[in-house]
ZAMARGU-4260 file (C-alpha; in steps of 0.2 Angstrom, whole numbers, plus 5000, padded with zeros to 4 digits):
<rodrens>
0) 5130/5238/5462 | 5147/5234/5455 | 5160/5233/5465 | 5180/5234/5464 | 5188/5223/5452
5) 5200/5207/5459 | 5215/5210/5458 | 5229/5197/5451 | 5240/5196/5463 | 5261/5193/5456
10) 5266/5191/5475 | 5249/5189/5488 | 5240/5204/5494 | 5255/5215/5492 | 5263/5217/5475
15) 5248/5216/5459 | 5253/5211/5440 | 5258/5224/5430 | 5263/5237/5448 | 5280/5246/5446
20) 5289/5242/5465 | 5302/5254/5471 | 5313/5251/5483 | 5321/5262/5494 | 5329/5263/5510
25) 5344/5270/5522 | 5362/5265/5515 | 5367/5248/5523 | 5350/5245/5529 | 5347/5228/5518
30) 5337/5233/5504 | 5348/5226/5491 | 5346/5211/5499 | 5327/5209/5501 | 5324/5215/5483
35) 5335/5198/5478 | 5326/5190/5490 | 5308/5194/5480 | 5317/5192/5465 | 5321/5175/5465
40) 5306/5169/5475 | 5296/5175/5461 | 5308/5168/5446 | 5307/5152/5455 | 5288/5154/5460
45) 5292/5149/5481 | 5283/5160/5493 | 5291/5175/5501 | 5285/5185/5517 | 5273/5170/5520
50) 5263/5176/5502 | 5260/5166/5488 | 5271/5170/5474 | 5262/5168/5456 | 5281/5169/5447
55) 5289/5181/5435 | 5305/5183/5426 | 5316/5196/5434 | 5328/5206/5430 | 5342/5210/5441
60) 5351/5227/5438 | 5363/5233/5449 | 5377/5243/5441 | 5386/5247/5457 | 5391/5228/5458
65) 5401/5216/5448 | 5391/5202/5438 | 5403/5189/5446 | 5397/5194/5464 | 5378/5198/5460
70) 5380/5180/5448 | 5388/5170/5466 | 5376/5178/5477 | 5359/5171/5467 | 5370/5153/5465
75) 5373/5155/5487 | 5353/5159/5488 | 5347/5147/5475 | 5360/5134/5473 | 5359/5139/5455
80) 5355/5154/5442 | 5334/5152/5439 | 5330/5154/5422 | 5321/5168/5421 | 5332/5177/5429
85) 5342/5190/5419 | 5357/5202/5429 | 5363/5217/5422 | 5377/5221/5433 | 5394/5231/5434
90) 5393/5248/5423 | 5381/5248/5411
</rodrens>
């Protein structure tokens, strides 16, 4: 008997290689905020939710926001811009 195939996981038990994760949740509810949370913890391969983080390159879009603020919010979380990381921001 064969059974299911082992997943590779890009962040432990939660997100696989190759998934497409959506996002969504009430206005003002903090979701803009987890998502760069996951984001950077997988450009910089650090664990997020207590999970393992295999690490990616990321791409930050948020066209709502100016590039400067998104840009100063990474550098308050990270210390710096990861490479890997890549922000479209501002209107597109």
């Amino acid at each position: 008997m064969i059974g299911p195939m082992e997943a590779t996981w890009l962040l432990e038990d939660l997100v696989p290689v190759g998934a497409l994760v959506v996002l969504h949740g009430k206005t003002k509810s903090g979701e803009p905020i987890f998502a760069l949370n996951l984001a950077l913890a997988q450009a910089i391969s650090r664990p997020f939710l207590r999970r393992r983080s295999l690490g990616a390159q990321v791409a930050l879009i948020r066209p709502e926001e100016a590039p400067t603020i998104i840009r100063n919010r990474v550098k308050t979380m990270c210390d710096f811009v990861p490479e890997g990381v890549y922000i479209s921001a501002g209107i597109l």
